[in-house]
NUMIMAR-142281 format. One record per residue (C-alpha): y, x, z. Coordinates in pm, whole numbers. Layout:
BEGIN
NODE     py     px     pz
NODE      Y      X      Z
...
END
This chain:
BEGIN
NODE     py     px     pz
NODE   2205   9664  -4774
NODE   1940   9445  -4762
NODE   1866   9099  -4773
NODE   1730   8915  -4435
NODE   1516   8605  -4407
NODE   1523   8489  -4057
NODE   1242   8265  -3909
NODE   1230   8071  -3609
NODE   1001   7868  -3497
NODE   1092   7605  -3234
NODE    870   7629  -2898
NODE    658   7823  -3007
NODE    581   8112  -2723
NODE    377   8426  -2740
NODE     50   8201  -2603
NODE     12   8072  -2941
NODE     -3   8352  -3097
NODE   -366   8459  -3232
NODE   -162   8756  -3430
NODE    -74   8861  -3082
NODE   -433   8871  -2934
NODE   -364   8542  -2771
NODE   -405   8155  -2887
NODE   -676   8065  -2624
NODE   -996   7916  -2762
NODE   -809   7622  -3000
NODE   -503   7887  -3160
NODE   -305   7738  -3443
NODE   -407   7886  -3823
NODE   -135   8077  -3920
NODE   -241   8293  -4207
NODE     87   8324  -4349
NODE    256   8475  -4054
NODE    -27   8688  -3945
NODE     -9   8815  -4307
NODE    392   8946  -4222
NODE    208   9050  -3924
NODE      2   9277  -4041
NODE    234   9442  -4306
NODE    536   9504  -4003
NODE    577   9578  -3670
NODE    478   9337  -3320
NODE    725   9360  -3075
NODE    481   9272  -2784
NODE    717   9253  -2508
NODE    986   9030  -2645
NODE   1201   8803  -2388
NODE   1377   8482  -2503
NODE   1613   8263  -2266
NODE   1373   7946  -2110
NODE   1538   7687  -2368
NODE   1612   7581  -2689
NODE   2003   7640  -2656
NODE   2031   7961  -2478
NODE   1762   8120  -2655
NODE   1951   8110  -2927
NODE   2293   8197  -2852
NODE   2099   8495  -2717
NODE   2038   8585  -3089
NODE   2313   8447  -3279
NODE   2633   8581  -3012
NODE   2407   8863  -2852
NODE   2529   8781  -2499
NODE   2337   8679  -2191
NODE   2400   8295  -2040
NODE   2606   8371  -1828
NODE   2878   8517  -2087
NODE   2836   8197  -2305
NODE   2750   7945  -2017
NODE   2489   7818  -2231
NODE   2258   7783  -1979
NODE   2002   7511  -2101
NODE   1939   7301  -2425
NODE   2277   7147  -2552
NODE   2312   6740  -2482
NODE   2562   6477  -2528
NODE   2746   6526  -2182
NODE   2774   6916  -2249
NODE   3165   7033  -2268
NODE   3254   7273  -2483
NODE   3262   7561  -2209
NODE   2928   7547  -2278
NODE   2894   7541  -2631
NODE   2961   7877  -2891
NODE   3293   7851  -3005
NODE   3538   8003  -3285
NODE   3654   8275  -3068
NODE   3273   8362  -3053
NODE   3157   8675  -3288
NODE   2789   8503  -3464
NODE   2565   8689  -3690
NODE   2722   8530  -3984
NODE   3079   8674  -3892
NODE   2924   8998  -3781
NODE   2772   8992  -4127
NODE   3112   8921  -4324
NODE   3232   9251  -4203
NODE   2963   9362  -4480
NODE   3035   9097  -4734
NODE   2724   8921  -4654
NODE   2671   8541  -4724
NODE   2494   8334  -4463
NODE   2331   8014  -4511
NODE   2090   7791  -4179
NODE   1850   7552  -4246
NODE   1660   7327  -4001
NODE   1810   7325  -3621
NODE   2141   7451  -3488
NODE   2183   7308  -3156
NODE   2435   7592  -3101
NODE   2769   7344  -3027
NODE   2873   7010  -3116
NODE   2911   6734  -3224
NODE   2984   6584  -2899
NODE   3300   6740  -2721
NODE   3407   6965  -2958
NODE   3704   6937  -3175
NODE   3494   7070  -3479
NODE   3282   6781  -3420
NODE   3031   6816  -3715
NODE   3176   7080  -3914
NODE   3075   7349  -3603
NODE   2817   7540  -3839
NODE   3088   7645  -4036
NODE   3314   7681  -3703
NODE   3091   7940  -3657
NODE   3054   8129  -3936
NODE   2752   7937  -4148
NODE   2862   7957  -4553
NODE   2619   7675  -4604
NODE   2402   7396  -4382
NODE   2161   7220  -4455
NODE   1960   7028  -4195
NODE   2031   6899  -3804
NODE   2311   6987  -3583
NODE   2115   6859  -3271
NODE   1828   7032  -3073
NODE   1581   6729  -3147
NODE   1413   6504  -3388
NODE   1489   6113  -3313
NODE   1206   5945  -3075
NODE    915   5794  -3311
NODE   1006   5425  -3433
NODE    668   5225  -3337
NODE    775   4968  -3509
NODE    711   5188  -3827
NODE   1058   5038  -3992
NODE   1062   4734  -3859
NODE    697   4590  -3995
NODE    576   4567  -3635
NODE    656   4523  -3267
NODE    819   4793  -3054
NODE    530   5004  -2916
NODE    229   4912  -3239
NODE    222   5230  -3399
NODE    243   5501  -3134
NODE    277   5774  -3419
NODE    528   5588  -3622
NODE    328   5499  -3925
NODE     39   5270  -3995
NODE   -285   5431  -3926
NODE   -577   5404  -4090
NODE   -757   5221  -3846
NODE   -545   4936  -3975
NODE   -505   4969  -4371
NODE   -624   5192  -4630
NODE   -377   5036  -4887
NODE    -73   4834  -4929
NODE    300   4819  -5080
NODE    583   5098  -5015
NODE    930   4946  -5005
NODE   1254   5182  -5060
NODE   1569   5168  -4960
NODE   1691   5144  -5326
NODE   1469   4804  -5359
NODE   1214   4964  -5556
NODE    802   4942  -5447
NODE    489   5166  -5511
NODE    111   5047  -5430
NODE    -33   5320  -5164
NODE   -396   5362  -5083
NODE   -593   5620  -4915
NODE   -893   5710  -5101
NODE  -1047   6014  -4889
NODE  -1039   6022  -4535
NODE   -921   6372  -4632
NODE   -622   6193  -4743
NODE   -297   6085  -4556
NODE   -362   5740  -4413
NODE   -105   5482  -4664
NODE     71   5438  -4452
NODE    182   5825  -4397
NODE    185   5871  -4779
NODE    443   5613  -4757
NODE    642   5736  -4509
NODE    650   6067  -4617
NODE    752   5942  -4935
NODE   1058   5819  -4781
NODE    938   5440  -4783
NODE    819   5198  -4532
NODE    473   5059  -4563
NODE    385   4706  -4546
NODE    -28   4682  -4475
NODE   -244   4486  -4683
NODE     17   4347  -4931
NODE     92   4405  -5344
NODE    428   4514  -5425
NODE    677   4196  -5462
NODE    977   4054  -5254
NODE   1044   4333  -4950
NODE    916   4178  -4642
NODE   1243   4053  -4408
NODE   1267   4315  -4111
NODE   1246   4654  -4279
NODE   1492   4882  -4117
NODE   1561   5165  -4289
NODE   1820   5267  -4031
NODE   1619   5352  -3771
NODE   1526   5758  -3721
NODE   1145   5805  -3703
NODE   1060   6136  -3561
NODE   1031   6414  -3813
NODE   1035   6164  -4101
NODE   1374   6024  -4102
NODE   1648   6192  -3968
NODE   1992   6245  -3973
NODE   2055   6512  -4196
NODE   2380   6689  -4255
NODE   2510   6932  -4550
NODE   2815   7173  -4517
NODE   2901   7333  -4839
NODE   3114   7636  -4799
NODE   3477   7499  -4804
NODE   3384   7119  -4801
NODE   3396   6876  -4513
NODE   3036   6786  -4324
NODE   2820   6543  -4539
NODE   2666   6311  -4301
NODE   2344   6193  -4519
NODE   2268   5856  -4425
NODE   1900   5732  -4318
NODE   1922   5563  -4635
NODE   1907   5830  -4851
NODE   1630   5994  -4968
NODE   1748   6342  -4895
NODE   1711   6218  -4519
NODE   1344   6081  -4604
NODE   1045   6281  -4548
NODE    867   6570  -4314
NODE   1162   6765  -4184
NODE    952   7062  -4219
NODE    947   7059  -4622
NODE   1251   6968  -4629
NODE   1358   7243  -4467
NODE   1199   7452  -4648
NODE   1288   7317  -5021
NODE   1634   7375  -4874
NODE   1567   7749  -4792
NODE   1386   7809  -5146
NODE   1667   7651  -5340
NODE   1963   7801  -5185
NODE   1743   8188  -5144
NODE   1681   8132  -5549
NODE   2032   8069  -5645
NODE   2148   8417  -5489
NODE   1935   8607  -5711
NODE   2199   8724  -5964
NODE   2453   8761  -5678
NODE   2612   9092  -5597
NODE   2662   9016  -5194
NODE   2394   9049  -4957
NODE   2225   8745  -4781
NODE   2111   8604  -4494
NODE   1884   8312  -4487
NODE   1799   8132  -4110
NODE   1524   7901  -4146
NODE   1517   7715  -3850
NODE   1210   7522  -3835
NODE   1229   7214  -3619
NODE    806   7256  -3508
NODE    669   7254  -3331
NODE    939   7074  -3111
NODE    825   6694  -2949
NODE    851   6400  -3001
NODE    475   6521  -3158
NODE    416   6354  -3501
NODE    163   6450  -3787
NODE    252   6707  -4043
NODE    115   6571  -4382
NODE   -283   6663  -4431
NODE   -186   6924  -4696
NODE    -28   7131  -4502
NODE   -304   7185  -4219
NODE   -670   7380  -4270
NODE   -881   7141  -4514
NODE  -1127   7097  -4162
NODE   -896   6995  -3924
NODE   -738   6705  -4199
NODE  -1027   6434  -4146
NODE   -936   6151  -3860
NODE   -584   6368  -3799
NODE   -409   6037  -3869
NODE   -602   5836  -3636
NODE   -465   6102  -3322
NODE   -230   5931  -3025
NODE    104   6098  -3034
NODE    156   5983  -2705
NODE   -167   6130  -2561
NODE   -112   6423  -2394
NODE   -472   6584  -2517
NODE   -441   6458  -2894
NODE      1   6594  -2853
NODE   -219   6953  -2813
NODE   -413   6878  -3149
NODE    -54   6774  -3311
NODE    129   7045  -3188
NODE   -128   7295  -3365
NODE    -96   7094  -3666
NODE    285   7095  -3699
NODE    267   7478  -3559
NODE      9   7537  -3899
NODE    322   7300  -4138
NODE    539   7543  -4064
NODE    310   7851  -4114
NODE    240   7675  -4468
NODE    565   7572  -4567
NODE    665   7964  -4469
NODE    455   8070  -4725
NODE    549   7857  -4955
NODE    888   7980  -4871
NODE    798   8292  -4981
NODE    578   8242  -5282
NODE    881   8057  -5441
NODE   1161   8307  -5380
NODE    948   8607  -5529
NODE    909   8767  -5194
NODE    530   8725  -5254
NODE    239   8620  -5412
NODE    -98   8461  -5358
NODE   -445   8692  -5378
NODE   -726   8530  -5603
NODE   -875   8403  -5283
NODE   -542   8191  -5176
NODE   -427   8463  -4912
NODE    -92   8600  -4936
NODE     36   8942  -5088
NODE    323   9083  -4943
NODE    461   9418  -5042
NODE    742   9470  -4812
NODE    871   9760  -5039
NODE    848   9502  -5328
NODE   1169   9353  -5236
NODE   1491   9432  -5081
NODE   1454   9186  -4785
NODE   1368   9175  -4447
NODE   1193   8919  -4266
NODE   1231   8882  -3916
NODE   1007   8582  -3725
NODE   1095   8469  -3381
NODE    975   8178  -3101
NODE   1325   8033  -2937
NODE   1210   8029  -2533
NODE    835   7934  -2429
NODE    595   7677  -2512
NODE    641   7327  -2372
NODE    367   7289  -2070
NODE    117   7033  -2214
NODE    103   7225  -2477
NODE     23   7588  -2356
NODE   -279   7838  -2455
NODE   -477   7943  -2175
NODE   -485   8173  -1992
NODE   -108   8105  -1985
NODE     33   7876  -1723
NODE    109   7554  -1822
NODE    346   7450  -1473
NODE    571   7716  -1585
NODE    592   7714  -1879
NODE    944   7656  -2083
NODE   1271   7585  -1890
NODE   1148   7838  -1673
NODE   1171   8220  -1631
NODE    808   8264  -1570
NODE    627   8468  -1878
NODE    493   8170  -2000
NODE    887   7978  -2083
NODE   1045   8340  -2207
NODE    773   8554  -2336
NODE    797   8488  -2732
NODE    673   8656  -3074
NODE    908   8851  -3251
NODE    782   8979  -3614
NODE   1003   9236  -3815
NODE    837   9341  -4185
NODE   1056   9521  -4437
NODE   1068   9818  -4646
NODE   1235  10042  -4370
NODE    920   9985  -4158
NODE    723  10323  -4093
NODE    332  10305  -4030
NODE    325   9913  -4054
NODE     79   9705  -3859
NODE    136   9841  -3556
NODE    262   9703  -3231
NODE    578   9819  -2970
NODE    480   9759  -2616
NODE    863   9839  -2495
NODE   1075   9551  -2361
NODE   1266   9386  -2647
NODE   1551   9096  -2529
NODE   1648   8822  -2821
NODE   2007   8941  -2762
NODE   1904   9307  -2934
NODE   1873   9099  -3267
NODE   2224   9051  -3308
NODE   2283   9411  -3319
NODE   1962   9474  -3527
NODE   2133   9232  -3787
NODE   2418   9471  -3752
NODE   2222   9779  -3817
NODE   2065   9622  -4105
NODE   2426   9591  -4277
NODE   2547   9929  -4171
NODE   2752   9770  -3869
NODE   2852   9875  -3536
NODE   2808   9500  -3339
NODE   2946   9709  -3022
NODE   3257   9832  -3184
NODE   3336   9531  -3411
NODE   3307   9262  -3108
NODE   3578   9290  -2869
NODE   3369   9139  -2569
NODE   3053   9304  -2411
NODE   2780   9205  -2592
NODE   2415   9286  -2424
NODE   2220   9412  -2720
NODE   2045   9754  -2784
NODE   1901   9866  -3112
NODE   1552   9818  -3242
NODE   1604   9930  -3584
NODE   1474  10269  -3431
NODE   1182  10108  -3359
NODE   1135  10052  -3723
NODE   1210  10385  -3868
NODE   1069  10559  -3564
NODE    675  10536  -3488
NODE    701  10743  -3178
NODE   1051  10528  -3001
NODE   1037  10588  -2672
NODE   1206  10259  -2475
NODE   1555  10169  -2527
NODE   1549   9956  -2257
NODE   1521  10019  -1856
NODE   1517   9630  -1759
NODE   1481   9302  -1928
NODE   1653   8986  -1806
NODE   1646   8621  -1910
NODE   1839   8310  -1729
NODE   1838   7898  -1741
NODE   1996   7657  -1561
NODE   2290   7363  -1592
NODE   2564   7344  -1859
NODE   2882   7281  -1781
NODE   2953   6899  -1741
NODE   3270   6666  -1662
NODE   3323   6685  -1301
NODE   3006   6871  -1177
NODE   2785   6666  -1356
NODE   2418   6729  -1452
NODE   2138   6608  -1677
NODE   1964   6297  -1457
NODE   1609   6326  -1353
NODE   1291   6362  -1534
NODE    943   6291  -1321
NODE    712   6432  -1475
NODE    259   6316  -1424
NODE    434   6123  -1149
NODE    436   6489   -943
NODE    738   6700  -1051
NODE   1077   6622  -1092
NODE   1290   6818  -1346
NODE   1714   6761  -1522
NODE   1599   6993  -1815
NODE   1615   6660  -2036
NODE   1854   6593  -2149
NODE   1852   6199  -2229
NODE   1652   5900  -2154
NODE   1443   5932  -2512
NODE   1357   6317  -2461
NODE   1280   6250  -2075
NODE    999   5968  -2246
NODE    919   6172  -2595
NODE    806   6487  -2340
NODE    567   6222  -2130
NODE    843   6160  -1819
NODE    957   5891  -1663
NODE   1326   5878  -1673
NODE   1514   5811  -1294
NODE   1882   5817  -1470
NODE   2096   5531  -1564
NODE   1848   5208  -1628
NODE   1592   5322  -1368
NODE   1431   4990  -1253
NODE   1107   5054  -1098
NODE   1137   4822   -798
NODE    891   5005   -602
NODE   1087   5252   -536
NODE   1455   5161   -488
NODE   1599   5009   -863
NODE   1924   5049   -737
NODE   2093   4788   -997
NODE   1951   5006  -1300
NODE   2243   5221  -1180
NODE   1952   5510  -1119
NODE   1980   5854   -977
NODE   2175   6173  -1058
NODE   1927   6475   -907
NODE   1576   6479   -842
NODE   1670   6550   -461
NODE   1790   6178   -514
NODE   1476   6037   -610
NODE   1280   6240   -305
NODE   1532   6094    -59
NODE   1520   5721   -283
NODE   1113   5772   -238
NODE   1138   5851    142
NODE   1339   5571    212
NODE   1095   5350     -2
NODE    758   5467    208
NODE    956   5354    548
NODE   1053   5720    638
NODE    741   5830    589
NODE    681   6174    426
NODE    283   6097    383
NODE    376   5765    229
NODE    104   5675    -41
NODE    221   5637   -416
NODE    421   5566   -569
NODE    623   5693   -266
NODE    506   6019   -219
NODE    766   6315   -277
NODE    750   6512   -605
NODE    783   6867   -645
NODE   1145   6952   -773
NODE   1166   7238  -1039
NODE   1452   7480   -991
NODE   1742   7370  -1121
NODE   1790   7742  -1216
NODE   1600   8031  -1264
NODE   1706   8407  -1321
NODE   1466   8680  -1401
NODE   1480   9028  -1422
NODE   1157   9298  -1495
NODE   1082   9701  -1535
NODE    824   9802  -1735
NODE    581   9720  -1436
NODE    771   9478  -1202
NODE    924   9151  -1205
NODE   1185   8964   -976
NODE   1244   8624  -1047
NODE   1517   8418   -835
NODE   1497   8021   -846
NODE   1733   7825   -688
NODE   1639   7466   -597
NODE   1745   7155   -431
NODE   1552   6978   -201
NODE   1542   6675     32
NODE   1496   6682    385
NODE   1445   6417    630
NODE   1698   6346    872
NODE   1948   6466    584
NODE   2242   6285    358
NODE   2282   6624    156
NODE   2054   6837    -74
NODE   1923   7191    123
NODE   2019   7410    -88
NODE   1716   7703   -154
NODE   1736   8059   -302
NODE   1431   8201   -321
NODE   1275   8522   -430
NODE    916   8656   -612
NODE    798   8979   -738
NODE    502   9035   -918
NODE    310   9284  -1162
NODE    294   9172  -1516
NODE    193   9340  -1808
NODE     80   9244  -2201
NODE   -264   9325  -2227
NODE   -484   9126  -2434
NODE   -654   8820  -2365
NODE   -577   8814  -1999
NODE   -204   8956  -1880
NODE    -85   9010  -1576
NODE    120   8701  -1520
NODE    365   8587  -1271
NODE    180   8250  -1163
NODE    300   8206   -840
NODE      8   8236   -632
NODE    -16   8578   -798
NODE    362   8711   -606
NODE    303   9064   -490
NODE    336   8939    -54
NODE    552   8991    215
NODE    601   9227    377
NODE    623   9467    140
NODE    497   9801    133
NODE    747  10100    120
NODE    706  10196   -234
NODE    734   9768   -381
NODE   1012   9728    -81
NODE   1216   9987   -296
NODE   1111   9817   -648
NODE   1209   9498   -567
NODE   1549   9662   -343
NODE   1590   9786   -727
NODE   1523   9485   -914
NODE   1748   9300   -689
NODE   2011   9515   -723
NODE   2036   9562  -1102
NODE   1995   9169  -1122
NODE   2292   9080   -877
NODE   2498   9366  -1042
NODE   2439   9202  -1412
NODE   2522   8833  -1264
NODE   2856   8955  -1136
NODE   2958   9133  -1472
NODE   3149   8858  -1631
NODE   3390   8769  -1364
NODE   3569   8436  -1431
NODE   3873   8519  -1649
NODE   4096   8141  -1644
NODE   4326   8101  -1906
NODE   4152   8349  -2105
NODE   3998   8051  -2336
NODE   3934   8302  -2627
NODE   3748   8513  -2431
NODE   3956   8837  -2558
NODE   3990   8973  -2248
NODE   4379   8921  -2164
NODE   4563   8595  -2067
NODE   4850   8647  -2341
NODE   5084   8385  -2549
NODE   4786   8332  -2825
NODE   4642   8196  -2562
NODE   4946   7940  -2492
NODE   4930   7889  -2862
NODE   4574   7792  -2910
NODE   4611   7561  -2608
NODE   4922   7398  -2783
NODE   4706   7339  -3081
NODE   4434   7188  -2933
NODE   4605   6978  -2700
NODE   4811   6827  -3017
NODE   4479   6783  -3121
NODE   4319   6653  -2840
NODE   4583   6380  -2803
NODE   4587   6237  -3140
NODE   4176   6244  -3171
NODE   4113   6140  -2816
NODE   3867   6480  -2833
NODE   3960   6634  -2496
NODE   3697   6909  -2397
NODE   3748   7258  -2534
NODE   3694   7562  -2400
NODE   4099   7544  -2279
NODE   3986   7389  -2035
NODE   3968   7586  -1704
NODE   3800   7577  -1417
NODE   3965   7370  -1118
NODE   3775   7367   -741
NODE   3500   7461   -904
NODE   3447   7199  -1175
NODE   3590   7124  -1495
NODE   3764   6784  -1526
NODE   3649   6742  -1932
NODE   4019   6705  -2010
NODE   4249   6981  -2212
NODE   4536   6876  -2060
NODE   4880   7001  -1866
NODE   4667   7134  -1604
NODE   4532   7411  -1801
NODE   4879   7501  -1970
NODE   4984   7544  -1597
NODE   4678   7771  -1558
NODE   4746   8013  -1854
NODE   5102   8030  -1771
NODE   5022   8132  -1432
NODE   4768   8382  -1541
NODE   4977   8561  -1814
NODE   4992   8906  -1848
NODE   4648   8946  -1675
NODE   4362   9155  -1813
NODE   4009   9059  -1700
NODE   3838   9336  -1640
NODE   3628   9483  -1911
NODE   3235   9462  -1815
NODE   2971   9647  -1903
NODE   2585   9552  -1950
NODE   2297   9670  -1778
NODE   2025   9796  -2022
END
């Protein structure tokens, strides 16, 4: 069986991808990738979910959103119902049915800590032998005060520029100092050498009594951050700030964490499988140390506003080229290859027992997006541009490699593809439908026809206390989206956040109480321009995104269904809108066919598109309603049954000694769930018992 190294890259969509034939005129240099590239196969036609979250559960669970309810990127208000769980079959516990050991590094942001009774130990909840990096989706927001040697809002990149010193001291938590100085504007400015370091510079200053004011408790970005370690059979290590472990560009670190634990399994006798789950090119954007971009691009790459949506495209290439280097070096250091006399890499994929898959998680955040990809709809969408990812699969079972596959390809086929890899039957060994198909035919088989008829993908709200949802995000002052999912990621993505603390008298401040839906801030703007719907700005209505969006394609068509509230006048409650688009995409290089929507095929529709789209619709309301709601099934085994009444028991004992009340024993009241594990849901189960929930099946 053979080993796997597992890549993903966060947002980072198909339109980046010069490997793919795309990239647009500026596409990040990513030798290292292209180079796995060209000794594999391209799956060309690969469909993520629109977010960071969903995407992947997609992989790691191999179910669609609506069998998870992961339906957007995991936040603090999330309940468990929408979280994976430890009734959930992962990759790693699929794998441990062929005595494989599993190890992630980087990003989980598959459940927890918040409301979940694993808390921080959920990596292992779910299967993980060994973690090493962040449990949440994102990096901190960047500290401007660069550790506490400035005011809030100086250093809009989190370190001291250039601009202001070439040279000065490096304080450490542990007391101890180091001179820094840039020498070569080729160079890191000082004050990035510092920080990378894991210090905090002071400008303009020799090494002698710390300055007062340093904070090294403060999370900067991808320099300090809140690292954790599970061990296999030890308790989470919560690393503080302090430490130097937590010091330094996430991206190496990541990677020294990969190399380390990938070299220590040489001389084992089980199988492994290695995620590296790269944090880039994720916001808040920060630069990647010089080193690790093309020697052309490193001059005056300190001196770039990380706040400026043009200079955020020049950083996201940058952090999108780390990670292609610190891949390779991945690589170079486990033995899986080697470098050519000219610095390229060699990779025999027969050299080695070990395959390397490479994946985006969902699409490429708008500001960032290659032409001629749309950057309105782009990720948290389920337009091409949010779901249409690269997916890279190189190993020594890989017939006539460098070549591409055209046929649709979902994220959830990787979880059986794991399976395959180990001999396994994912469909047989999970006792809950799963929506995967193979694609190690693909591999072994030049000539695959399509194992797929239709591809889907899905986004929309987790589950929150009471019918809650993420507050409002507006967005260049013109659209108005609850993907966010706080008040720093609202601001690190260039919004301006209308939750809790809004204060923008202009509008209506409301006592900083704020608003709860961006339907709210059209009605709050409406009232503000005297009932006027042509009131000038800052009055003027916004465009509201959908709050969700389903998707569903041939290998010609594609139907997408959003669903969006909006404000009326004359209203007190949202108008609720389901609306409908097909178009004709396709992949072909540079320019697709894609679904912008002044591109949807129009009404009314011709005879032959009336009975594609009477098709598409069909298939995509038939998938939607094959996971009927099951309640007091809360392991999902498909039967309401004392183990049930059991695992309630123990996690209301729990629940009520830890004051952690959300897990997925909690069921569905009028529609909502109250947060609470409580008597309520022991009523539930014991009034459901003895059901079966019908088994479902998956459209393919």
């Amino acid at each position: 069986m053979p080993n796997i190294l597992y890549v993903i890259m966060d947002d980072v969509g198909i339109d980046q991808m010069e490997s793919f034939g795309y990239g647009g005129d500026t596409p990040p240099s990513m030798p290292n990738i292209t180079a796995i590239a060209r000794k594999g196969v391209r799956f060309r036609n690969t469909w993520s979910m629109p977010e960071c979250s969903n995407g992947r559960a997609s992989f790691f669970a191999g179910r669609y959103p609506f069998r998870t309810n992961i339906y957007q990127a995991i936040g603090a208000n999330d309940l468990a119902n929408s979280q994976l769980t430890e009734y959930d079959v992962t990759v790693p516990k699929l794998l441990k049915n062929a005595n494989y050991e599993s190890a992630m590094f980087g990003k989980f942001h598959l459940a927890g800590p918040d409301n979940n009774q694993a808390g921080y130990n959920t990596p292992a909840q779910l299967g993980w032998d060994y973690f090493y990096g962040w449990i949440g989706g994102l990096p901190g927001s960047l500290d401007s005060t660069a550790g506490g040697v400035a005011a809030s809002g100086t250093y809009k990149c989190g370190f001291v520029p250039s601009s202001t010193a070439t040279s000065g001291a490096c304080y450490y938590a542990n007391n101890s100092c180091a001179p820094m100085s840039q020498t070569s504007p080729r160079q890191d400015a000082a004050g990035l050498q510092c920080l990378d370091s894991g210090g905090i510079f002071v400008a303009n200053q020799s090494c002698g009594t710390p300055p007062s004011g340093l904070n090294f408790n403060e999370q900067n970005a991808y320099y300090v951050s809140p690292l954790l370690i599970i061990e296999n059979g030890l308790e989470p290590y919560q690393v503080p700030l302090t430490d130097p472990r937590a010091r330094g560009y996430r991206t190496r670190i990541e990677a020294d964490a990969a190399i380390k634990w990938i070299n220590g399994k040489k001389d084992s006798a089980k199988p492994w499988m290695a995620t590296v789950s790269f944090s880039s090119a994720h916001t808040p954007w920060q630069q990647p140390p010089k080193k690790l971009i093309p020697v052309g691009d490193r001059a005056g790459a300190d001196l770039l506003d990380c706040t400026n949506s043009n200079d955020g495209r020049v950083i996201q290439n940058q952090m999108t080229e780390g990670l292609d280097s610190e891949f390779g070096r991945i690589l170079i250091e486990t033995g899986l290859a080697t470098r050519n006399a000219n610095g390229t890499l060699n990779y025999d994929p027969k050299a080695s027992n070990t395959v390397i898959v490479i994946v985006g998680d969902n699409g490429t955040l708008g500001n960032a997006v290659k032409l001629p990809f749309n950057a309105q709809e782009a990720k948290g969408t389920a337009y091409q541009t949010g779901v249409w990812d690269p997916l890279i699969v190189a190993g020594p079972m890989v017939v006539s490699p460098d070549r591409e596959v055209d046929h649709m390809v979902n994220m959830v086929d990787l979880f059986q593809f794991f399976g395959e890899l180990a001999g396994l039957d994912a469909h047989a060994l999970v006792p809950r439908t799963i929506d995967s198909v193979g694609l190690l035919p693909y591999l072994t088989e030049a000539d695959q026809p399509s194992l797929r008829t239709i591809n889907f993908t899905q986004g929309g709200y987790n589950i929150q206390a009471n019918g809650g949802r993420n507050a409002p995000c507006v967005f260049s002052a013109s659209s108005c989206s609850q993907v966010p999912i706080s008040k720093s990621v609202c601001q690190d993505n260039g919004g301006v956040w209308w939750g809790s603390g809004y204060t923008d008298s202009t509008v209506i401040a409301n006592g900083g109480v704020g608003y709860t839906s961006c339907y709210a801030v059209n009605q709050a703007k409406y009232i503000a321009g005297g009932n006027s719907m042509t009131a000038p700005a800052p009055n003027a209505q916004v465009k509201i995104n959908p709050e969700k969006s389903t998707a569903i394609r041939n290998t010609k068509y594609k139907l997408i269904q959003n669903y969006t509230q909006t404000f009326a006048p004359g209203t007190t409650a949202p108008n609720s809108v389901v609306s409908y688009e097909l178009y004709e995409v396709n992949q072909a290089t540079p320019l697709p066919k894609l679904d912008d929507p002044s591109l949807a095929i129009p009404t009314p529709y011709s005879v032959d598109i009336l009975a594609v789209y009477n098709d598409l619709y069909a298939k995509l309301q038939s998938l939607l309603a094959s996971e009927p709601y099951c309640p007091g099934d809360g392991n999902n085994d498909g039967v309401v049954n004392a183990q049930d009444l059991s695992n309630w028991q123990k996690i209301y004992r729990y629940a009520t000694s830890s004051n952690i009340w959300s897990s997925v024993y909690n069921f569905m009241v009028s529609g909502v769930w109250s947060g609470v594990t409580s008597t309520t849901d022991e009523q539930t189960i014991r009034q459901n018992l003895g059901t079966t929930c019908p088994k479902t099946y998956s459209i393919y």
